[in-house]
Phi, psi and omega in degrees: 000147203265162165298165214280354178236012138199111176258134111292141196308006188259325218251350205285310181252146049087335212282329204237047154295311199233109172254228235282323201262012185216039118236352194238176157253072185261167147294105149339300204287349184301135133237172209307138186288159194295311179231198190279143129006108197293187196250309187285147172278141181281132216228129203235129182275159203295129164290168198294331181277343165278314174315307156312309174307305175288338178286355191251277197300000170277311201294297194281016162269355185284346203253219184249327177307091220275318126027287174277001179299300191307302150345283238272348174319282176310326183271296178337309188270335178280000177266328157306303182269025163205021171260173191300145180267006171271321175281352169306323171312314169293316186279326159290343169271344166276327176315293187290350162316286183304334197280332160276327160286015168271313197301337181281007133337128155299342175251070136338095167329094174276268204341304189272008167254352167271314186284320175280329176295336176282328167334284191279004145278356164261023151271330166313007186235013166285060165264163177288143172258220181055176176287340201264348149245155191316169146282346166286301171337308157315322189265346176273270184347273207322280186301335181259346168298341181259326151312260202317335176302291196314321191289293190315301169321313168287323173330301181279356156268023186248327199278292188292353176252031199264206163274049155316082165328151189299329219264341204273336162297344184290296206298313165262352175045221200298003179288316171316312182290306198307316159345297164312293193285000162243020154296307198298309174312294166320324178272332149331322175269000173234331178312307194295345167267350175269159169323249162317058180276010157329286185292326190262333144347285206285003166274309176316332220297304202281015209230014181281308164215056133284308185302331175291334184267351141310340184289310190319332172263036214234017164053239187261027142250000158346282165297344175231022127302279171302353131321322194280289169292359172285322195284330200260000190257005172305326213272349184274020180288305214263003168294347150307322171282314194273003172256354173275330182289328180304320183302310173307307180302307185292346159300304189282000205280276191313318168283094087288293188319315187293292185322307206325279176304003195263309180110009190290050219299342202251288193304301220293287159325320154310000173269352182254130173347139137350070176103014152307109195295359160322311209251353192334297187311357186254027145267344168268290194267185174243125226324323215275001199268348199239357167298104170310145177297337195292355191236003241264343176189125158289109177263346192220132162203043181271141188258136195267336214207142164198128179239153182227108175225112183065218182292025175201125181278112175252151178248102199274086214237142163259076168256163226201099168255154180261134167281161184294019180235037153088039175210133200285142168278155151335125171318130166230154188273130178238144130323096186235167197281196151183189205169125187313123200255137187301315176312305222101132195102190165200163192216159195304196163185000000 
């Protein structure tokens, strides 16, 4: 630690101790984009082999053949996952296109709006890589790919546990269930990363057993059909709890910035346990004494991501300081730790 009157805002805590690569799935080697970070996924129009995979999978869900449903079904996902993740961008957007006009049918399919809904959540799970994106960037994909897996997936477990006909369960047997159960894998694995996985628990909640009940047709998977699901709605338990500890945590995220530039030595120390060491020096001096100029007011501050495992927290912030003569640093991705406090509640750490 630098002496108490130049400290910098990265430096005062500890908090930018762990950036992109121990909160994110980033490059270490990445660095911070130059301006902000889009919201939108970057988007290509289709090569000849996706394009094709989808004009073949439209066509044969058009028809009757299950045979050919199935194909194209299968190429359809193997054509996703080994296309450019700019043109999958593209192509989630003709998906969901299509996927609202069938629900805008005078008849609406929950089987064939379910099947195509499951579809785009394993394109959601497609993002761009590389050295050539930031680490903040990285961290927006990251979060909103794991939110659209969860909406859609719910979308499609809402559909398949919907008004499925006895004959169309008949007709596809374990294609219906399997469907489900690997929409479910995916989302197990992204729920515990969005803001709210409370709130999509209490959606998932009534729909635990119609989807079991769907295992009846999974023929001589039955039992491990159902088990997949049983397994997956066990894991939506402890999500209640975990979106209040995110609320919390994501509580302390945001009064940083206000102290921070308010100059707030008393609010600003209060996100850390008592006598902690990050802010110790600020009982003697005082916050605005230990701010670098190069750091001098936080213009940017958003938290994209908190991940929670057990009693310790990482907090994922995209952010941006001006220095005191008015010139902005770079966006940068920051870490900050936190940690359950044995009292209750929580605070960095």
């Amino acid at each position: 630690m630098r002496n108490a009157r130049s400290i910098p805002a990265m430096g005062i805590l500890a908090l930018a101790a762990a950036m992109a690569a121990n909160a994110a799935p980033a490059d270490p080697a990445q660095k911070p984009a130059a301006g902000e970070p889009t919201t939108q996924p970057v988007k290509a129009k289709l090569g000849p082999a996706l394009a094709q995979r989808w004009r073949v999978y439209k066509t044969a869900w058009a028809g009757q053949n299950v045979a050919s449903q199935s194909s194209a079904d299968q190429q359809l996902v193997d054509a996703i996952m080994k296309a450019d993740p700019a043109e999958v961008a593209t192509l989630r957007d003709e998906m969901a296109a299509e996927h609202d006009r069938m629900a805008a049918e005078k008849k609406p399919d929950d089987f064939q709006l379910g099947r195509l809904a499951a579809r785009l959540v394993v394109a959601w799970t497609r993002s761009p890589a590389g050295k050539e994106i930031s680490s903040p960037q990285m961290a927006v994909n990251r979060a909103q790919s794991c939110q659209e897996i969860c909406r859609w997936g719910t979308v499609a477990l809402k559909h398949l546990g919907g008004n499925v006909s006895k004959e169309t369960l008949e007709k596809y047997r374990g294609f219906v269930s399997g469907t489900a159960a690997s929409v479910m894998s995916l989302m197990d694995k992204a729920l515990p990363a969005i803001d709210k996985p409370g709130d999509a628990r209490d959606e998932l909640l009534p729909l635990h057993k119609p989807l079991r009940a769907l295992a009846a047709t999974a023929d001589t998977r039955k039992a491990a059909t159902e088990k997949i699901i049983d397994q997956f709605y066990g894991s939506l338990e402890p999500l209640g709890a975990l979106q209040a500890d995110k609320d919390a945590i994501r509580k302390l995220i945001e009064t940083f910035p206000t102290a921070y530039n308010a100059r707030d030595t008393g609010a600003f120390a209060a996100l850390w346990p008592p006598g902690h060491k990050s802010v110790g020096i600020l009982q003697t001096i005082p916050l605005e004494k230990t701010i670098e100029p190069g750091f001098w007011t936080i213009v940017r501050w958003q938290c994209v991501d908190i991940l929670v495992k057990k009693d310790q927290a990482m907090a994922c912030v995209i952010s941006q300081y001006r220095t005191k003569n008015g010139k902005d640093q770079p966006v940068r991705l920051q870490g900050f730790q936190a940690r359950k406090d044995p009292n209750g509640g929580w605070k960095l750490d």
